[in-house]
LOFIPA-185771 format. One line per field, with one value per residue (C-alpha): z, x, y; residue in one letter. Coordinates in Angstrom, 1 decimal. Layout:
<sites>
z	c(Z / ...)
x	c(X / ...)
y	c(Y / ...)
code	c(A / ...)
</sites>
This chain:
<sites>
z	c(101.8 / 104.2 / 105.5 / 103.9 / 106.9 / 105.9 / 105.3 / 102.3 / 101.9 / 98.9 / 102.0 / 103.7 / 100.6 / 100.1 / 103.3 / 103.8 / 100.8 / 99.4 / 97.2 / 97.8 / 97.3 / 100.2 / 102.6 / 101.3 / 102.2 / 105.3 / 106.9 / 106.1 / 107.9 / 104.4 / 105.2 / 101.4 / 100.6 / 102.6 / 103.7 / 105.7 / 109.6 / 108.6 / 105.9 / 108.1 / 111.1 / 108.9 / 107.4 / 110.6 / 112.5 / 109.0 / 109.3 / 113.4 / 112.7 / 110.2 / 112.1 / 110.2 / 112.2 / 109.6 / 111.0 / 109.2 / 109.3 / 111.4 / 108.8 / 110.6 / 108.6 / 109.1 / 107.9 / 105.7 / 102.8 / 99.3 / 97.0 / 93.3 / 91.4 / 88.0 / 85.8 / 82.5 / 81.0 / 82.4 / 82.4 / 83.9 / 82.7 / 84.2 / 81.5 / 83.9 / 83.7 / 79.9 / 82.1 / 83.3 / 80.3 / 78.3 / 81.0 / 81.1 / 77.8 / 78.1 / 80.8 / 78.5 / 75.9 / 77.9 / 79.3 / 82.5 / 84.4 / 85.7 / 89.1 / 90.3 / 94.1 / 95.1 / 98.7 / 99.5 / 100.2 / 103.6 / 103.4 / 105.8 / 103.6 / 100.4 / 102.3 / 104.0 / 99.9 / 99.0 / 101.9 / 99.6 / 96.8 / 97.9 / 98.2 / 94.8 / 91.4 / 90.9 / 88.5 / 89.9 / 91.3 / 89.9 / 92.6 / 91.0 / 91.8 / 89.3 / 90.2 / 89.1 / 92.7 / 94.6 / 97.1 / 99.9 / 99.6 / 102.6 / 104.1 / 100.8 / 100.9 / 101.4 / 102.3 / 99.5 / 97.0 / 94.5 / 91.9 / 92.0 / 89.8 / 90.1 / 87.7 / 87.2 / 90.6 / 91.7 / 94.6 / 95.2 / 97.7 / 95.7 / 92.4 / 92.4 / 92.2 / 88.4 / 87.4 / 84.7 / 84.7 / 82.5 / 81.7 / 83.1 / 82.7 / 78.7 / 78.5 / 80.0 / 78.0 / 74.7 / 75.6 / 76.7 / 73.7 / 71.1 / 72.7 / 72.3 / 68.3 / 68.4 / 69.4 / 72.9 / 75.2 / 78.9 / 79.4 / 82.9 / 84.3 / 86.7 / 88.4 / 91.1 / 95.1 / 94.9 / 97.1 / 94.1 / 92.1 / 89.1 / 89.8 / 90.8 / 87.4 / 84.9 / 86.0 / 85.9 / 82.2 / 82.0 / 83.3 / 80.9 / 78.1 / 79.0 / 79.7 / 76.4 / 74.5 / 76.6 / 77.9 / 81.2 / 84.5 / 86.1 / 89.8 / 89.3 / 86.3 / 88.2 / 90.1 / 92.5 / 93.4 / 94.7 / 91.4 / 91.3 / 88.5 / 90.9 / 91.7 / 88.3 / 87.5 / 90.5 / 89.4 / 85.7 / 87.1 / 88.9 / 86.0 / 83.7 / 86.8 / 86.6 / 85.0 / 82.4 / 81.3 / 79.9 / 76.2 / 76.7 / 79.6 / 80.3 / 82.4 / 84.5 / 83.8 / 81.7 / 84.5 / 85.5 / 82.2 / 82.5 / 85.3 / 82.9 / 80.0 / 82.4 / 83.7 / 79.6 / 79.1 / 81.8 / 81.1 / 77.6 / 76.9 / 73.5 / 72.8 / 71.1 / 69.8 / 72.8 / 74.6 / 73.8 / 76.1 / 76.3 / 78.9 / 80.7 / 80.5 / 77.2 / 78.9 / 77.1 / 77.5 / 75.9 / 72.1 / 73.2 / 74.6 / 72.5 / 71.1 / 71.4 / 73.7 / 73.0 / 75.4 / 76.3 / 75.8 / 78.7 / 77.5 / 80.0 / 77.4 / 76.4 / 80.3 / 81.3 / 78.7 / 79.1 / 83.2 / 82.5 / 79.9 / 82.3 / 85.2 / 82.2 / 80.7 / 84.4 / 83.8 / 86.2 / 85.3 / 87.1 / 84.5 / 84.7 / 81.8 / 81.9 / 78.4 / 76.7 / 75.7 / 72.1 / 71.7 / 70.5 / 69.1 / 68.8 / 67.6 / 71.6 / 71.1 / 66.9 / 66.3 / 62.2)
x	c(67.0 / 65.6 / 68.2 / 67.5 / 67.4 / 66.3 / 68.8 / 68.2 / 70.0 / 71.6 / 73.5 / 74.4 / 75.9 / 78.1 / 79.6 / 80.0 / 81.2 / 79.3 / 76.3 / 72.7 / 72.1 / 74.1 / 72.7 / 69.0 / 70.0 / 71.7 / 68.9 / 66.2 / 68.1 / 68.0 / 69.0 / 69.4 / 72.6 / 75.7 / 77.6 / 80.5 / 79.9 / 82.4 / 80.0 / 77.2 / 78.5 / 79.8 / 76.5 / 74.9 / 77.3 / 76.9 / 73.3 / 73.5 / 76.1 / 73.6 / 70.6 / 68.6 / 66.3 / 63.8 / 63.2 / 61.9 / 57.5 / 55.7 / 53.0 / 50.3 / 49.1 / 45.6 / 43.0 / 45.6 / 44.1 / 45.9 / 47.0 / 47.4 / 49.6 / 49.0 / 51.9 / 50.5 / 54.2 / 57.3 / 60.4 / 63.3 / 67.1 / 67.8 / 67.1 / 65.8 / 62.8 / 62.5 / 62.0 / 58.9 / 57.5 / 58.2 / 56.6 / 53.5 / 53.3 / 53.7 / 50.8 / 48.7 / 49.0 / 48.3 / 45.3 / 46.9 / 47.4 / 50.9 / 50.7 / 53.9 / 54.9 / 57.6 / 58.7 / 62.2 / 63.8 / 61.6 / 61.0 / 58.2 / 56.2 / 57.0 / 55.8 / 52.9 / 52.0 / 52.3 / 49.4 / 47.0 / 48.0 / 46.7 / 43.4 / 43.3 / 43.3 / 47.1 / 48.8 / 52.2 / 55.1 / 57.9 / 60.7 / 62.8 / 66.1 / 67.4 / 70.8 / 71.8 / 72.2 / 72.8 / 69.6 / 69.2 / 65.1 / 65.2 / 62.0 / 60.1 / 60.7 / 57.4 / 55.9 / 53.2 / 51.7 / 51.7 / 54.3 / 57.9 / 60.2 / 63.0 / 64.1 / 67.7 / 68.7 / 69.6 / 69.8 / 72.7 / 71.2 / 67.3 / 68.4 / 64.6 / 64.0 / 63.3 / 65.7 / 66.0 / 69.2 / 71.5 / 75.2 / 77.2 / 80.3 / 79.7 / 78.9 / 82.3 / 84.0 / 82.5 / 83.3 / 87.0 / 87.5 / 86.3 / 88.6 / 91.6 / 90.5 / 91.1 / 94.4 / 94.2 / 96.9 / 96.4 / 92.9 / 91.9 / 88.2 / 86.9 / 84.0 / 81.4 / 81.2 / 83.2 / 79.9 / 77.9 / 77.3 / 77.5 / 80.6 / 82.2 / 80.7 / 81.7 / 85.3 / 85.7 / 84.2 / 87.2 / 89.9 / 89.3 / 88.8 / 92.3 / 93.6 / 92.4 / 94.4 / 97.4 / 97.1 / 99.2 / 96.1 / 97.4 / 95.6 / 96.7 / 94.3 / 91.1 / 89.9 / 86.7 / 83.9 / 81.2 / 79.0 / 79.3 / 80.9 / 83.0 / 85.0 / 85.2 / 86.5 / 89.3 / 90.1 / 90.1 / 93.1 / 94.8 / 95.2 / 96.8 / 99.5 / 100.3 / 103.7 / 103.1 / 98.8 / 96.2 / 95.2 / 92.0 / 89.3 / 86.3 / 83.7 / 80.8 / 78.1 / 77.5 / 76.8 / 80.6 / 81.5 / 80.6 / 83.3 / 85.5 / 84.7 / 85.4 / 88.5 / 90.1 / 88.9 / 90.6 / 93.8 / 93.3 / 93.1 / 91.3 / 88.7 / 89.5 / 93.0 / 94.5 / 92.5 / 89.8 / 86.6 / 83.1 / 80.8 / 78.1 / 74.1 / 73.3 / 71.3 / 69.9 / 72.7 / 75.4 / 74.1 / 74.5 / 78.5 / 81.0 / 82.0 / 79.3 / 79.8 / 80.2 / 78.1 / 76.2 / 72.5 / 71.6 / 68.6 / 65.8 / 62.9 / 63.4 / 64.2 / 60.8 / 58.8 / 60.2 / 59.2 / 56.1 / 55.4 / 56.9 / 54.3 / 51.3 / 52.3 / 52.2 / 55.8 / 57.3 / 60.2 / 63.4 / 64.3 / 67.6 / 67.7 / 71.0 / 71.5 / 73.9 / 73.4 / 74.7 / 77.2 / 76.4 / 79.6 / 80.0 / 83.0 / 84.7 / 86.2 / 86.7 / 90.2 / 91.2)
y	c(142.3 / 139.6 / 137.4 / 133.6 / 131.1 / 128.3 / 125.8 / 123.2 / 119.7 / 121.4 / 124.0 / 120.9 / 119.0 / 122.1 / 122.2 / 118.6 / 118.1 / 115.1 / 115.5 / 116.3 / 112.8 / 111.3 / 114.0 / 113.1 / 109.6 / 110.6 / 112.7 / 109.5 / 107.3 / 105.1 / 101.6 / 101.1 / 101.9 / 101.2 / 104.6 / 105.1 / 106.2 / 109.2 / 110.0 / 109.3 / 111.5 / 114.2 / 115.1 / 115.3 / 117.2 / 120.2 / 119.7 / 120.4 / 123.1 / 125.0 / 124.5 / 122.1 / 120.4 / 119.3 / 115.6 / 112.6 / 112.6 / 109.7 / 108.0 / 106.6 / 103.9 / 104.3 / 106.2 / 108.2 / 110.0 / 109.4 / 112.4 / 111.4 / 113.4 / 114.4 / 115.7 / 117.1 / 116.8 / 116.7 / 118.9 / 118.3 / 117.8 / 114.6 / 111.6 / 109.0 / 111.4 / 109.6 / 105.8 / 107.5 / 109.0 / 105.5 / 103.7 / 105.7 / 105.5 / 101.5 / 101.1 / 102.8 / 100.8 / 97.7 / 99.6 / 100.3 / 103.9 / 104.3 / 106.4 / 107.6 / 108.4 / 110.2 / 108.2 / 110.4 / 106.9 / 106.7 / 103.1 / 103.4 / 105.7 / 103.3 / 100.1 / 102.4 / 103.4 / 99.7 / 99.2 / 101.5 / 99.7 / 96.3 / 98.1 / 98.9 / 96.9 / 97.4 / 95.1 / 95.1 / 97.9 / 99.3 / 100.3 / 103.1 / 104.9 / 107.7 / 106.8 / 103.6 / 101.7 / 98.9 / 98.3 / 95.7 / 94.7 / 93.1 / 95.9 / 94.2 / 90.9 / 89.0 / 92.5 / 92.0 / 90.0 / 92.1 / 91.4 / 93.7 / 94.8 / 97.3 / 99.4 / 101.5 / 99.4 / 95.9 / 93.8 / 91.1 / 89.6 / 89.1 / 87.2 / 86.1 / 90.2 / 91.3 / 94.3 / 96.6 / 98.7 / 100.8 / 98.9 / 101.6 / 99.0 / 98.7 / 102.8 / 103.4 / 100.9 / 102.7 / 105.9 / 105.2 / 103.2 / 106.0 / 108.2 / 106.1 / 105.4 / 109.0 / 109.0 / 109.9 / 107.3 / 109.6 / 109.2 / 110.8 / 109.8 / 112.2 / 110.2 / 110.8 / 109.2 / 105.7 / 104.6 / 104.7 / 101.7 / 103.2 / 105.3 / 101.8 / 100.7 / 103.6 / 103.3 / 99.3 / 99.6 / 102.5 / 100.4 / 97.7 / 99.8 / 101.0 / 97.4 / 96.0 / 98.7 / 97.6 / 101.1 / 101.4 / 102.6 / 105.6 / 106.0 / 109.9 / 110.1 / 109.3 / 112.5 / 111.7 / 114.5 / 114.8 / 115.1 / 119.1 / 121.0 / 123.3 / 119.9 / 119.1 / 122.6 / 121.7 / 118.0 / 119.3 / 121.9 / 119.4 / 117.1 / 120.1 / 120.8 / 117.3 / 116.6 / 114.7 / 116.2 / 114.0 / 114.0 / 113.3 / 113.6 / 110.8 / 112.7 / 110.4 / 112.8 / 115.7 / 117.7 / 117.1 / 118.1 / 121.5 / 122.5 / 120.6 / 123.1 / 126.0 / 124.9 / 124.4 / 127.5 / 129.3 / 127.5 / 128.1 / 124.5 / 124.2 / 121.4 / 119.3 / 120.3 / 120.3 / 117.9 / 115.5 / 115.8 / 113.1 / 112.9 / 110.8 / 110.5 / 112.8 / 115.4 / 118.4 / 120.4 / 118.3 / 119.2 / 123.4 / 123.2 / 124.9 / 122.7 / 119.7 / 117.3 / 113.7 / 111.7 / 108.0 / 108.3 / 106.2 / 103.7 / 104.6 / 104.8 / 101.0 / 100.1 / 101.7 / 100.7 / 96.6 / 97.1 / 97.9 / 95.0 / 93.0 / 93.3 / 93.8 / 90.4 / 88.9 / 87.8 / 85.6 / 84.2 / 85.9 / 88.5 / 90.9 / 93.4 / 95.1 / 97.6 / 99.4 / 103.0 / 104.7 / 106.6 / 110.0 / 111.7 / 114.8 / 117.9 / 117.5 / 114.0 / 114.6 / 114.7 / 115.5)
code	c(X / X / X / X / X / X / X / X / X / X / X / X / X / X / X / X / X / X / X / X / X / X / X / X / X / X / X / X / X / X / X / X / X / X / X / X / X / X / X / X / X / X / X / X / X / X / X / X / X / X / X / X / X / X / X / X / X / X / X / X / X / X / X / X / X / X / X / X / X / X / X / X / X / X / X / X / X / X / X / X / X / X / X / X / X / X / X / X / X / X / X / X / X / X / X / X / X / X / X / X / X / X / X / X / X / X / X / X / X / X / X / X / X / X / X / X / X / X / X / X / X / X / X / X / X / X / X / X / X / X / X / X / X / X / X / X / X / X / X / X / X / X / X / X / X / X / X / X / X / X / X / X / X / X / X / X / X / X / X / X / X / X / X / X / X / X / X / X / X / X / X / X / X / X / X / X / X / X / X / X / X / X / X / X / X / X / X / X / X / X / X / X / X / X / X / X / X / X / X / X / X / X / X / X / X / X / X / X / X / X / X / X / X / X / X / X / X / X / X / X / X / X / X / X / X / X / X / X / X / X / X / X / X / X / X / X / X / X / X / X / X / X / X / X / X / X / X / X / X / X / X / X / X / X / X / X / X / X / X / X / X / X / X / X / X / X / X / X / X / X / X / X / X / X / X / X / X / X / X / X / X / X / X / X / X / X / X / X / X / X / X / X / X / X / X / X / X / X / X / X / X / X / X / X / X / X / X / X / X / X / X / X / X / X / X / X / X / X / X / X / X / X / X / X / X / X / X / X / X / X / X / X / X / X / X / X)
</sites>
């Protein structure tokens, strides 16, 4: 068998031990989102180390030919992909196309795409994360005329700046406080990368949850990864050796939910008699677990679609949309 040798961002997220995201952000030099130098100088030294030496492209910003992509439908697992779908949907009905570009948080190529756009009879743009994010604008500030909006991200320091995001704060608070109607009183949360906004947000709306049920916070319940289930399958087994076990467990995605699945299992750790178990995000996969697993269906459809509207009605006025999800229970946080 021929030896594999080239080395992906997903070879450098698993030795460095962060998650494809931060090394995607790393390697283009993003200036969006605040990372530690250790981060920073840890990715780079794996990527060195395994010999990737795929470099950020140079975009000349003339004479560049355009390349529209057409999706006939799309498939993937992650739900933001439901904010596109809504807001195509949405500029159609206004009579609008919606063209999407994927820019690999290179802000050179995004402001290089806005150039094109300014040629064209565009309506407006829609700046979009799928991570819920803090962003600093500052490279788009009085870049264009053409309105902006951001959706599923924010910026502090642009209060002028339309946003549509996700509450992560009231989603965790829901979640934490269904499980404690059920009974549960050790609630563990294991999260994603504290640089994340909305792994900052999921476990504020956690804590107060917790604090409103004069529920004591235990630091030693709140077990950090890097996003992948193999960490969640270790942080799930350090919270069973701990001397006094959760009841329940508060995962911040899904995704994280399935290394907490395998790690009951293997400790023969029943759900949900022994232990209580709800996710984050509703993907697909929630509805097939054994047993089903109780999630947030984020609200991307009605964030997308209100984005659109927004730059189709030639809004102006400074508009933050920030929306809960629903709670979708299910047999792992039931307790008869």
């Amino acid at each position: 068998m021929k030896r594999k040798n080239k080395i992906t961002m997903n070879d450098i997220a698993r030795a460095a031990g962060v998650s494809q995201a931060t090394v995607s952000l790393v390697l283009n030099q993003s200036r969006n989102i605040k990372l530690s130098d250790e981060t920073r100088q840890r990715v780079i030294g794996v990527a060195a180390e395994l010999g990737y030496n795929r470099l950020p492209a140079i975009h000349a910003p003339r004479n560049q030919e355009e390349v529209a992509l057409l999706v006939s439908s799309l498939q993937s697992y992650d739900p933001f992909i439901d904010a596109i779908s809504q807001a195509r949907d949405a500029a159609w009905r206004n009579e609008t196309l919606l063209t999407v570009y994927d820019y690999g948080d290179d802000v050179e190529l995004a402001l290089n795409i806005i150039r094109q756009l300014e040629k064209r009879n565009c309506v407006g743009i829609i700046l979009a994360s799928p991570v819920t994010t803090l962003v600093d604008m500052t490279d788009f500030q009085d870049f264009t005329q053409l309105p902006l909006v951001l959706l599923n991200q924010r910026d502090p320091g642009s209060p002028l700046l339309p946003s549509f995001i996700p509450d992560d704060f009231a989603n965790a608070f829901q979640v934490t406080r269904h499980l404690i109607a059920q009974g549960a009183t050790r609630i563990a949360h294991i999260t994603g990368e504290s640089w994340m906004e909305a792994t900052r947000q999921r476990k504020a709306g956690y804590q107060a949850a917790l604090e409103q049920a004069g529920l004591a916070f235990d630091e030693r319940l709140v077990r950090p990864t890097n996003w992948q289930f193999s960490e969640s399958f270790t942080a799930t087994e350090a919270l069973l050796a701990l001397p006094e076990r959760p009841d329940a467990i508060f995962c911040a995605s899904d995704w994280l939910a399935i290394g907490c699945y395998q790690a009951l299992a293997v400790n023969n750790v029943h759900i949900p008699q022994d232990m209580l178990l709800a996710g984050y995000d509703d993907q697909k996969i929630s509805e097939q677990l054994t047993p089903a697993l109780t999630s947030i269906q984020l609200p991307y459809s009605e964030l997308g679609r209100l984005a659109v509207e927004y730059l189709c009605n030639q809004e102006d006025a400074a508009t933050h949309v920030t929306l809960a999800g629903r709670l979708r229970v299910r047999r792992s946080s039931e307790r008869h």
